[in-house]
C-alpha beads as a LAMMPS data file, in Angstrom:
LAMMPS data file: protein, C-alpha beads

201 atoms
200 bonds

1 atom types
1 bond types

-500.0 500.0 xlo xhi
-500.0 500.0 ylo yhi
-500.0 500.0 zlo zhi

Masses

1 110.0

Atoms # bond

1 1 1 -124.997 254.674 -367.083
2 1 1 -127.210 253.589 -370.151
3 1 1 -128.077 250.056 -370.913
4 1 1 -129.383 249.028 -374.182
5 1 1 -131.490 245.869 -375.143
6 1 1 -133.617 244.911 -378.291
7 1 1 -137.261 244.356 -378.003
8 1 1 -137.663 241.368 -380.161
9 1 1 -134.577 239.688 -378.682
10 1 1 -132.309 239.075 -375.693
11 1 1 -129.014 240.382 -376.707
12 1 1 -127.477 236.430 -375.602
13 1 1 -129.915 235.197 -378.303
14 1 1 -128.409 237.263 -380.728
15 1 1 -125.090 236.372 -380.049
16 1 1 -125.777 232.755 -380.044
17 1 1 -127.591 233.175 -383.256
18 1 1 -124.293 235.118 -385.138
19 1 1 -122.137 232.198 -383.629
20 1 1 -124.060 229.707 -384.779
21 1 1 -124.545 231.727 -388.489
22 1 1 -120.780 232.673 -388.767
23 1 1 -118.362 231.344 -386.267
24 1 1 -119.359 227.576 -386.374
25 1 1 -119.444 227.085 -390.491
26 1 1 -116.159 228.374 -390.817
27 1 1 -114.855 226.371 -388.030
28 1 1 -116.043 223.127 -389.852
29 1 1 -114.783 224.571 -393.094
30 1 1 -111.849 225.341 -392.322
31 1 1 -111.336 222.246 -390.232
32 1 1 -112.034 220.238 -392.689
33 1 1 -110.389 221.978 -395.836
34 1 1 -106.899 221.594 -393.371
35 1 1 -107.707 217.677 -392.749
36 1 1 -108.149 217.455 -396.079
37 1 1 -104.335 219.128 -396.594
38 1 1 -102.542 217.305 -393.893
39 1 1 -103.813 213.758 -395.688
40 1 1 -102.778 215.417 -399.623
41 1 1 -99.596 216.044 -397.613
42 1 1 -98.409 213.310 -396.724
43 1 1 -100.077 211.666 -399.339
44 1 1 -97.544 213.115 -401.456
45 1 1 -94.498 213.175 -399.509
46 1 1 -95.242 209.126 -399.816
47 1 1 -95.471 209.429 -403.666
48 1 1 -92.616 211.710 -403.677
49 1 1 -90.455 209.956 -401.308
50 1 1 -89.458 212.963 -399.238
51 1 1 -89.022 210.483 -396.331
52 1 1 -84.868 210.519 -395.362
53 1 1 -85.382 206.736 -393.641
54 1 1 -82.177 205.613 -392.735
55 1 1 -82.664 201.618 -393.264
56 1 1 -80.695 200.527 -396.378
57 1 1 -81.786 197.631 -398.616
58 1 1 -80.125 194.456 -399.914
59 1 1 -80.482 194.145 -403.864
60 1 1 -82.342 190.755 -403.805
61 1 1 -85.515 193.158 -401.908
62 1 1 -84.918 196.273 -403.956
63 1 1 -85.558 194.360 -406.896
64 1 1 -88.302 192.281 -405.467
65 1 1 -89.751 195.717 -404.755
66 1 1 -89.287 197.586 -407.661
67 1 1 -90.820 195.033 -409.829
68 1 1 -94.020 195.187 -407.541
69 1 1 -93.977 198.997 -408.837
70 1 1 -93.638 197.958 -411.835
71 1 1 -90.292 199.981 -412.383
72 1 1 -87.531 198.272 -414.858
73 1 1 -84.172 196.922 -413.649
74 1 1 -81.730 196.652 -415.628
75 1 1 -79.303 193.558 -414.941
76 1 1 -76.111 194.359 -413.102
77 1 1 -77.645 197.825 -412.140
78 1 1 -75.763 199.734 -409.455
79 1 1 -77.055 199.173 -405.589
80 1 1 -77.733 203.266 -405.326
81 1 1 -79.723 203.491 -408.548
82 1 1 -81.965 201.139 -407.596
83 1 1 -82.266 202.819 -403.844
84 1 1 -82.927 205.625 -405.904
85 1 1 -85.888 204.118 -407.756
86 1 1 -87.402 202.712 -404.900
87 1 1 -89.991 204.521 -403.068
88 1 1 -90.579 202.561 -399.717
89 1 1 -94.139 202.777 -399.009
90 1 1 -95.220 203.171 -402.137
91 1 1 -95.581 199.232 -403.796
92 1 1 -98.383 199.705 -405.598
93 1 1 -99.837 202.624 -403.873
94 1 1 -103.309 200.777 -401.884
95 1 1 -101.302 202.435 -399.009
96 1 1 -101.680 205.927 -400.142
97 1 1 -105.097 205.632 -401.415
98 1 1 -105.986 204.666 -398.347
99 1 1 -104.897 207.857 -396.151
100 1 1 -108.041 210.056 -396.107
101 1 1 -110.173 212.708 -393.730
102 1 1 -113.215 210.968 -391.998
103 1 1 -115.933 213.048 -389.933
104 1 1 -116.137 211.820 -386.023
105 1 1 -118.880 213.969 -384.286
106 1 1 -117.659 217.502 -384.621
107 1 1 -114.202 216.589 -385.509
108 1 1 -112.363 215.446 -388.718
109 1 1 -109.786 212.867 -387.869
110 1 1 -106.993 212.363 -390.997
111 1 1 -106.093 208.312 -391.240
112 1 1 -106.126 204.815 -392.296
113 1 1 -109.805 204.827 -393.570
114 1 1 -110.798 201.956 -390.890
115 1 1 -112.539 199.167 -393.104
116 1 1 -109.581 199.653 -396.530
117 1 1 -107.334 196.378 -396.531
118 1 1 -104.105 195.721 -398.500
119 1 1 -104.947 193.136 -401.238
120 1 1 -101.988 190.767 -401.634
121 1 1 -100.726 189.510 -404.628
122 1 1 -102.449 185.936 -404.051
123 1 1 -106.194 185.469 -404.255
124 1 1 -107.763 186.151 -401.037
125 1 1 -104.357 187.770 -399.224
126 1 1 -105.617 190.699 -397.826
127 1 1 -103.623 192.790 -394.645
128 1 1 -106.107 195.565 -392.956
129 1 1 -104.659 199.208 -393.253
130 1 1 -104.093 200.561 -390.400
131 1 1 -101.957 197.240 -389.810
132 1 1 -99.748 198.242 -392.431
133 1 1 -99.776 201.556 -390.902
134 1 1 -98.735 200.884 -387.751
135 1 1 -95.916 198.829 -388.792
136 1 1 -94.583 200.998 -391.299
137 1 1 -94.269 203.919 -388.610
138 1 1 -93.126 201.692 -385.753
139 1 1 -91.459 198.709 -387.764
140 1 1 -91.911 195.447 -386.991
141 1 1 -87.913 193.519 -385.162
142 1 1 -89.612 190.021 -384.689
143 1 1 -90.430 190.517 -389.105
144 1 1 -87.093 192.262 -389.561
145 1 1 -88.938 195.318 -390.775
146 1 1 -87.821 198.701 -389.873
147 1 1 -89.184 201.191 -388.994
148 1 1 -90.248 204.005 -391.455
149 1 1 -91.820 207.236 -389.648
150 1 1 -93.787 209.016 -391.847
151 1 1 -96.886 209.918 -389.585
152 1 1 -94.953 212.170 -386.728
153 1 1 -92.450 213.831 -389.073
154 1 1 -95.556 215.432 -390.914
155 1 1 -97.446 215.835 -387.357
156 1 1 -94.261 217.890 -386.223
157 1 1 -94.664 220.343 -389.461
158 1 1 -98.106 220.324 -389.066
159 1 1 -97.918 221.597 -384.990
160 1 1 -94.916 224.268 -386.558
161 1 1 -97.807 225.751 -388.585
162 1 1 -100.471 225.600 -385.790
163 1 1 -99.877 229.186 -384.541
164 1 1 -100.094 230.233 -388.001
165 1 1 -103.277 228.718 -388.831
166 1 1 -104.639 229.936 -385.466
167 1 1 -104.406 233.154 -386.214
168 1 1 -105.609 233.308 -389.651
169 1 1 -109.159 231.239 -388.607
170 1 1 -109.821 233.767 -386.170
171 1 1 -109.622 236.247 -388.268
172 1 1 -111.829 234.968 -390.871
173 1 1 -114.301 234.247 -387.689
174 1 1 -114.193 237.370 -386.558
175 1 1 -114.994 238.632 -389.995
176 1 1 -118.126 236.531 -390.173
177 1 1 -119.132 237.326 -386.932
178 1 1 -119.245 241.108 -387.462
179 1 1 -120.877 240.653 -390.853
180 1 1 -123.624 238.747 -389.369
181 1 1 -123.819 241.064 -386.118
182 1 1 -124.170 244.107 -388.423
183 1 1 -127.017 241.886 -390.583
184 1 1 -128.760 241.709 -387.187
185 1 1 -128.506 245.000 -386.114
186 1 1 -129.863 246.536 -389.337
187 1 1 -132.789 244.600 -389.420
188 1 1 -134.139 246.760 -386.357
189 1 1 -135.010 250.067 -386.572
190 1 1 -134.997 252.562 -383.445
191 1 1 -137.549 251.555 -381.966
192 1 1 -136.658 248.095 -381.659
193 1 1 -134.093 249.293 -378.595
194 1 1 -134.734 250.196 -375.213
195 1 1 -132.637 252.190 -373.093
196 1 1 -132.449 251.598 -369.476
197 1 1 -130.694 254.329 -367.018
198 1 1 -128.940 253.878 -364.229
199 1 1 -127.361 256.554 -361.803
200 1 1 -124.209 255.797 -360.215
201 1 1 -124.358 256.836 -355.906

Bonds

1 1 1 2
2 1 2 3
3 1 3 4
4 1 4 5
5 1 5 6
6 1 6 7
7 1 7 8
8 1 8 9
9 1 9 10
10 1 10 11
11 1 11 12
12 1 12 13
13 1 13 14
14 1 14 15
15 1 15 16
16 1 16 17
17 1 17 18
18 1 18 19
19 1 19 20
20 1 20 21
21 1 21 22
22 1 22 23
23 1 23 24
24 1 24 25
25 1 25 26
26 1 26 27
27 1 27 28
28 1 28 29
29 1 29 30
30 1 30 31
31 1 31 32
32 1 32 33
33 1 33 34
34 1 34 35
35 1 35 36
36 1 36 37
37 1 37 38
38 1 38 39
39 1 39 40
40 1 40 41
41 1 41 42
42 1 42 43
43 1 43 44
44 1 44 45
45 1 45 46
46 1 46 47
47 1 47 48
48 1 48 49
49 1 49 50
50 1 50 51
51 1 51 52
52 1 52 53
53 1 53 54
54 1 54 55
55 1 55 56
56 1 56 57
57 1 57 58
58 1 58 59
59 1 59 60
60 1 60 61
61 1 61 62
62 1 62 63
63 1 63 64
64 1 64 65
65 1 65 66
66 1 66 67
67 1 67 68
68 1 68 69
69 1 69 70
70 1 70 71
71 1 71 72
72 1 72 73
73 1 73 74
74 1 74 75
75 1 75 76
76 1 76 77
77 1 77 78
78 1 78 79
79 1 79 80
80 1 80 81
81 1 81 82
82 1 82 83
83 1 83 84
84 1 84 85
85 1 85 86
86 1 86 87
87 1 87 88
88 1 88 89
89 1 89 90
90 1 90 91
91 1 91 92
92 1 92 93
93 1 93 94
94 1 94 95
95 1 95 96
96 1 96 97
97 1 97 98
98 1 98 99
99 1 99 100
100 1 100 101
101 1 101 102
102 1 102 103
103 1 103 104
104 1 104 105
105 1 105 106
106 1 106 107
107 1 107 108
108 1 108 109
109 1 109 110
110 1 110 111
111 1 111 112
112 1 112 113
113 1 113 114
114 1 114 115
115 1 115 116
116 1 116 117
117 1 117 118
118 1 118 119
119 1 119 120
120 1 120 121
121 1 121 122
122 1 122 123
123 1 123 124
124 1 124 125
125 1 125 126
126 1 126 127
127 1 127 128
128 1 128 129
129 1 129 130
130 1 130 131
131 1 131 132
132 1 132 133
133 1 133 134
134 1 134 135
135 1 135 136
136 1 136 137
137 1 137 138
138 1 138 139
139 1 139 140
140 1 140 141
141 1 141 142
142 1 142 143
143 1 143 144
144 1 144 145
145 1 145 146
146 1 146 147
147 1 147 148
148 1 148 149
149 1 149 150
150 1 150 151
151 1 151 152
152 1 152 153
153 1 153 154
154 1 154 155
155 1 155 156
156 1 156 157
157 1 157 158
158 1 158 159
159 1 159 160
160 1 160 161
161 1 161 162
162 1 162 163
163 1 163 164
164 1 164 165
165 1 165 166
166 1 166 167
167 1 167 168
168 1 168 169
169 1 169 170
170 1 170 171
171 1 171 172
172 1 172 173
173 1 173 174
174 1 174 175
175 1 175 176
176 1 176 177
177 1 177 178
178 1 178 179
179 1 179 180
180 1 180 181
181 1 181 182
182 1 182 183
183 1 183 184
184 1 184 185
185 1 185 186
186 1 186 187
187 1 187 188
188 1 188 189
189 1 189 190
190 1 190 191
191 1 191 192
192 1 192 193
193 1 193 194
194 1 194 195
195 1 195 196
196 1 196 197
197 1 197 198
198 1 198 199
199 1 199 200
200 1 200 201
């Protein structure tokens, strides 16, 4: 049996050095370019109201929030039209701007960016985010807010996709990886390697 080695370098070296050249940059890339798609996602689902929440409205609220959106209502306007209007966690949008990818160590975390507070309407009035957050998800029965999940339904489509995802980021690492093995192994000539034999008893 023959075993090969390089000269200039332990073959573990090597392979630390092509997953440290290819595997671990498009880990982080592609880490962060799907952080940065989860937050655009339900960034827009919030703009778009593509939330189904099942708490209804009274009129005097619906056009307490409307106005705060700055959306006209015309007087005696039907109950559904101005549900339909409404976008629920969308006042003035200081909500959504506030959803964004942070780094944490190796790992980037989409969320309430921790120091962004609500400003109220009245000098001063500020509520932090992920206050806001929290109760929107979870609602709030001793305010008489409901709850409005918007967090876990986009979770749940993001762990649908996971498999998906899986696959195609180990593909592009394996990609790399060869590249930069084949980089390696080209920069050597023949008598860089050593051949060791062994006979089998």
């Amino acid at each position: 049996m023959a075993k090969v080695s390089i000269k200039k370098l332990p073959i573990n070296t090597i392979l630390l050095e092509v997953f440290k050249k290819s595997v671990t940059p498009v880990l982080e890339e592609e880490t962060e370019t799907y952080a940065a798609e989860i937050a655009e996602k339900l960034k827009r689902k919030i703009r778009n109201n593509e939330f189904d929440f099942s708490a209804k409205y009274n009129r005097d609220y619906l056009v307490r929030k409307l106005k705060k959106q700055d959306k006209v209502v015309q007087k005696g306007e039907s109950l559904e039209s101005l549900e339909n209007k409404h976008v629920p966690l969308y006042d003035t949008g200081q909500y959504e701007r506030s959803i964004g990818v942070e780094r944490r160590g190796n790992m980037w975390v989409v969320g309430v960016v921790n120091d962004r507070v609500h400003e109220g309407r009245e000098a001063g009035e500020s509520v932090p985010m992920l206050l806001i957050a929290r109760t929107m998800e979870f609602g709030s029965p001793e305010r008489n807010i409901p709850a409005r999940p918007h967090w876990r339904p986009v979770l749940t489509e993001v762990r649908k996709e996971h498999d998906l995802i899986a696959r195609k980021w180990t593909k592009r690492m394996n990609q790399e990886a060869n590249k930069t093995f084949k980089k390696y192994l080209n920069s050597f000539d023949k008598n860089d390697f050593e051949y060791t034999w062994r006979t089998n008893k």
